[in-house]
Every structure is written in structure tokens, then in C-alpha cells.
C-alpha positions as CSV (number, residue, x, y, z in Angstrom):
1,X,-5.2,12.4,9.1
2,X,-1.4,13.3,9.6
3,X,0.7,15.6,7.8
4,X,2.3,12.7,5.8
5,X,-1.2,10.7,5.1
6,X,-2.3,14.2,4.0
7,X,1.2,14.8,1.7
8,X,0.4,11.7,0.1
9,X,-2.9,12.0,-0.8
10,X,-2.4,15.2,-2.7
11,X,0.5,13.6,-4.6
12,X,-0.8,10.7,-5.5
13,X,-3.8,12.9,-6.6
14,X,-1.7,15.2,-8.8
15,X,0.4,12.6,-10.2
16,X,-3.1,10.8,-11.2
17,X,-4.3,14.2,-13.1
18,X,-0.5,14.0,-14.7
19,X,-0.6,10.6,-16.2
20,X,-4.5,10.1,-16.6
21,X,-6.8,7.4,-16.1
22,X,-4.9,4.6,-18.5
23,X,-1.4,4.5,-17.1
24,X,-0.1,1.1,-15.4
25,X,0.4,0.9,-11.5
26,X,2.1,-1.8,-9.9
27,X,-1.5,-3.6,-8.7
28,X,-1.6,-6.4,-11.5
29,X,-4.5,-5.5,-13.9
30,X,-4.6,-2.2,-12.7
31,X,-4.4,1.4,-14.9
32,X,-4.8,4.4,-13.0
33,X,-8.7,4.6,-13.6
34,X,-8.8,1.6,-11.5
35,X,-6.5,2.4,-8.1
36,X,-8.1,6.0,-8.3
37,X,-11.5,3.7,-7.9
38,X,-10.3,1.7,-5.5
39,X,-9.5,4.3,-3.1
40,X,-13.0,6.0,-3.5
41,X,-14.3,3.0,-2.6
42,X,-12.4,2.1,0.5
43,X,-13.0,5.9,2.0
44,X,-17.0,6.1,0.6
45,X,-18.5,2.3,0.4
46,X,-17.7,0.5,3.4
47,X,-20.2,-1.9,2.7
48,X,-17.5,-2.9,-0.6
49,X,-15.5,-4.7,2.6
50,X,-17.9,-7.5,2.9
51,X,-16.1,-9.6,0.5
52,X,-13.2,-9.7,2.7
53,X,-15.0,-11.1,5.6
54,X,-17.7,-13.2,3.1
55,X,-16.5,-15.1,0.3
56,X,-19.9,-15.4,-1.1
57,X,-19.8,-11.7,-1.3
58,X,-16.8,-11.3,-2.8
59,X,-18.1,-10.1,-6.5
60,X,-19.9,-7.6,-4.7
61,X,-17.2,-5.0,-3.4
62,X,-15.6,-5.6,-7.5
63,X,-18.5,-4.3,-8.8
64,X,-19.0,-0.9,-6.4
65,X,-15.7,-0.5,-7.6
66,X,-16.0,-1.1,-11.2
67,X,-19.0,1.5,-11.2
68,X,-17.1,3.7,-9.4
69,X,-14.4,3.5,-12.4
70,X,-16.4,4.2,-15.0
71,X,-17.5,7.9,-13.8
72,X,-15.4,10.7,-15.2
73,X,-11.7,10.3,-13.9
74,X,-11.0,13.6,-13.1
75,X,-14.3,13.4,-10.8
76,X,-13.1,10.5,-9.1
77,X,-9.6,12.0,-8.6
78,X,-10.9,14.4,-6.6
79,X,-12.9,12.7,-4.5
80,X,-9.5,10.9,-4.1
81,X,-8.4,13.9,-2.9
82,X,-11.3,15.0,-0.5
83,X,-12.5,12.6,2.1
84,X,-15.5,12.6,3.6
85,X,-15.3,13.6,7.1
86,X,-17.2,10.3,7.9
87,X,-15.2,7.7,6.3
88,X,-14.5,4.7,9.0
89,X,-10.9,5.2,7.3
90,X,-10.3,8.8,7.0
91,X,-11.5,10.2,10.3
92,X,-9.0,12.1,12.8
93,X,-9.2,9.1,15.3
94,X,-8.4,6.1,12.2
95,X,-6.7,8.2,9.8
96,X,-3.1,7.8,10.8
97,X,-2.9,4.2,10.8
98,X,-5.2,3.6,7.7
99,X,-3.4,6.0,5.4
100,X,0.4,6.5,6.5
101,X,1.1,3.1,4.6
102,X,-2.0,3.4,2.4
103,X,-1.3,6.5,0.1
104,X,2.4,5.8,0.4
105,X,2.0,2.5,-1.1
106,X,-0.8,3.3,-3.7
107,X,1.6,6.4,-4.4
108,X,4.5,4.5,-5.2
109,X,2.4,1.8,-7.2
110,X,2.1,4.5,-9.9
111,X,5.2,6.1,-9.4
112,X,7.1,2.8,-10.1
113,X,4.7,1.8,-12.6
114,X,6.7,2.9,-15.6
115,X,9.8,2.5,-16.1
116,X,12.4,5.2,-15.1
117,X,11.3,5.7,-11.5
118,X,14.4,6.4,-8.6
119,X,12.9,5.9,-4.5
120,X,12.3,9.5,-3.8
121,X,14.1,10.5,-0.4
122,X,12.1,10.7,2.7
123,X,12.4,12.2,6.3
124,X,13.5,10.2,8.9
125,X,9.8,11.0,10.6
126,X,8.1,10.2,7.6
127,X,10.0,6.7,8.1
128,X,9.5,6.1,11.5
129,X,5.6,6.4,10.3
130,X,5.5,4.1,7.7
131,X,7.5,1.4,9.9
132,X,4.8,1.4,12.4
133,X,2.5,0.0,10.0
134,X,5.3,-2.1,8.3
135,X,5.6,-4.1,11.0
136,X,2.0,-4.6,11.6
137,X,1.2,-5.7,7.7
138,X,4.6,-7.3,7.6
139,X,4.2,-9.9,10.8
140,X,0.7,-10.9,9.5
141,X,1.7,-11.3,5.9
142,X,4.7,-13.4,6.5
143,X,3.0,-15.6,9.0
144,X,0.3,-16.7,6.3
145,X,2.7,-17.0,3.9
146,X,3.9,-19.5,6.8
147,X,8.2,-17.8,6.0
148,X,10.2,-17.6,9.1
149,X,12.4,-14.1,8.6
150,X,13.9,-11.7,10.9
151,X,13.2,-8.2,8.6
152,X,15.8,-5.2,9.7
153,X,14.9,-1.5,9.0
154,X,18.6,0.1,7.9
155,X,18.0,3.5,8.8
156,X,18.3,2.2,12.9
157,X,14.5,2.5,13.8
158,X,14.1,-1.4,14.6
159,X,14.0,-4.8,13.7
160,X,11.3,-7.7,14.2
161,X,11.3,-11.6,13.6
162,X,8.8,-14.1,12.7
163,X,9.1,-17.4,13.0
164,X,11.8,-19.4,14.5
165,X,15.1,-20.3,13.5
166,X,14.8,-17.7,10.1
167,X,16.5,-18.4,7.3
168,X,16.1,-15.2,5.8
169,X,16.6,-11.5,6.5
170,X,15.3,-8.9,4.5
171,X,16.7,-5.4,5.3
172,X,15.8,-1.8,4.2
173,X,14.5,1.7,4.7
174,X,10.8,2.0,6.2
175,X,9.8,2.8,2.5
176,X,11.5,0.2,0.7
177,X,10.0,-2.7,3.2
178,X,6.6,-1.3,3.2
179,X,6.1,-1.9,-0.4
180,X,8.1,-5.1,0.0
181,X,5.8,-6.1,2.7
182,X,2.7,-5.4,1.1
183,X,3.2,-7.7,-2.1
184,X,5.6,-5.6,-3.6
185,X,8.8,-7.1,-3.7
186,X,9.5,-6.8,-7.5
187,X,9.9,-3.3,-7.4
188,X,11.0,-2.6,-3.7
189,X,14.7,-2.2,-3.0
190,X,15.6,-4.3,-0.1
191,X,18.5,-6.8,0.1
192,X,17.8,-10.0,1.0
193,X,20.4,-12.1,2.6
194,X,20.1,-16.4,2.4
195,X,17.3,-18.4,0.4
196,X,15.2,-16.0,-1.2
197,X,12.9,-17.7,-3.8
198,X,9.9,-18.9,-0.9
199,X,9.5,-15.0,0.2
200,X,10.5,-13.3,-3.2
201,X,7.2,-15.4,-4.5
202,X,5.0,-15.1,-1.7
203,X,1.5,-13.3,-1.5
204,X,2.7,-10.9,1.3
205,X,0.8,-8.0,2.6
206,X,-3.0,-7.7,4.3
């Protein structure tokens, strides 16, 4: 787990004790009871990934997580915050890829939540992290969403384009395009320069 993954996760897990279990987050349907459950989940049931892969099994990861919401909250924010040393996820070999982006973005899904929120300011290392995955999650998501746009990080640390002949750039810090990437874009602050409607509405992210 890196220093940053680490940082996050005990954030997000304080912030969770804060607002308890029934505050909104920016996952559509979701209180804070249910992202806390989420992330159990995805660390301690790997088996809830079948759906993914299955359709048919697809009720079947909802329902691990559902249970897993329903135990006391302040139990399953600290499992939130303790990892099993096991997790496919949250091991020293996968744990820098997995959760960089992960508890950044699940961080921010509360933070931004309600209303009031400001985009905290990060380091430029803790950028250059989260645009490593950004560009990952960002290539794949706009290519099924079938959008042709060249996406610019502002702070210098790269660009990337997919598709040809885009239409469309999208520039931003690390941050900001990591949320926007991952199905965020109503509350991530990026500007977008030409037609923006097709990728403003698109189901972006993995």
C-alpha cells in the first residue's frame, strides 16, 4: 500500500465516523453505510466480483454487499480501515495500483457529496500517482463510450488521446480528471473545450 493509498484510507475512514452511516456520496443511490460496504467487500469477498465477469451472477456480489451493510457501521468502518493482509487488492505487490485512485475517488465521493465542498490541494507526487491510474481508467472508459478526446493533465505531467480526429479536450489536475474519468464529471472541475454534451453524459470509468 503507498503512503498516499494509506492517507486515504484513513481519511475516508474518519470522515465516515464524522458524518455517519446516512450521509449522501456521489455513487447514485448511495449513503455512506453503503460505500463503507462496498469497500469491505472489494478488500474481503472476492468472490462478490463474479458479477462483473457473469451476468447471471450479477445479483450475487449486491447481496454480499447488502449483508455487509447491514452490520453495525462503526464495525464496518474499521474494517475499512484495516485490510486484511491477504486481500487480492490490498497486498504490497497490488496495492498501489488498486487504491491510489480507489480511496481518492471514494474519498472525494463523500467529500463532494454535500454541498459546500472546495478540491482540497494536493502534492505534486500525490498527482503524478493518481494520473497513472487516470490514464489507465480514462483510455478504457472513453473507448467504450466510443468519444474520441485528447485529455491534458494542467499541472505538466502528460497528456494522452483516444480516438482519432478528437473533437474534444478535457483538461485538468490529476485529481480533477480522475473523478471526471471515473463517472464523475458533475462534480469534477475540468474545462472542457468543443462539443461537450456526448462525454458530459457518458458512462465513463471501469
Amino acid at each position: 500500500m503507498t503512503a498516499f493509498a494509506k492517507s486515504e484510507r484513513h481519511l475516508l475512514a474518519d470522515l465516515l465516523l464524522r458524518l455517519g452511516p446516512d450521509a449522501p456520496t456521489l455513487c447514485a443511490g448511495w449513503t455512506t453505510r453503503d460505500l463503507a460496504a462496498h469497500l469491505v467487500v472489494r478488500e474481503r469477498r472476492p468472490d462478490s466480483a463474479a458479477g462483473m465477469l457473469l451476468p447471471p451472477l450479477r445479483g450475487y456480489g449486491e447481496r454480499i454487499r447488502l449483508a455487509k451493510a447491514a452490520e453495525p457501521f462503526e464495525q464496518v468502518v474499521a474494517q475499512v480501515r484495516t485490510p486484511p493482509w491477504w486481500s487480492p487488492v490490498s497486498n504490497p505487490l497490488t496495492g498501489e495500483l488498486a487504491n491510489a485512485g480507489e480511496f481518492f475517488i471514494h474519498h472525494e465521493d463523500v467529500r463532494r457529496g454535500a454541498e459546500g465542498w472546495q478540491p482540497r490541494e494536493l502534492t505534486r507526487e500525490h498527482h503524478a500517482a493518481l494520473w497513472r491510474g487516470a490514464q489507465f481508467a480514462g483510455r478504457m472508459g472513453l473507448r467504450r463510450a466510443k468519444i474520441a478526446a485528447r485529455v491534458v493533465e494542467s499541472g505538466g505531467l502528460g497528456e494522452f488521446t483516444v480516438g482519432e480526429n478528437p473533437q474534444v479536450t478535457v483538461r485538468g489536475t490529476a485529481g480533477e480528471l480522475t473523478l471526471f474519468l471515473s463517472g464523475r464529471q458533475r462534480a469534477a472541475r475540468v474545462e472542457i473545450d468543443g462539443p461537450d454534451t456526448a462525454i458530459r453524459q457518458a458512462r465513463l470509468g471501469l
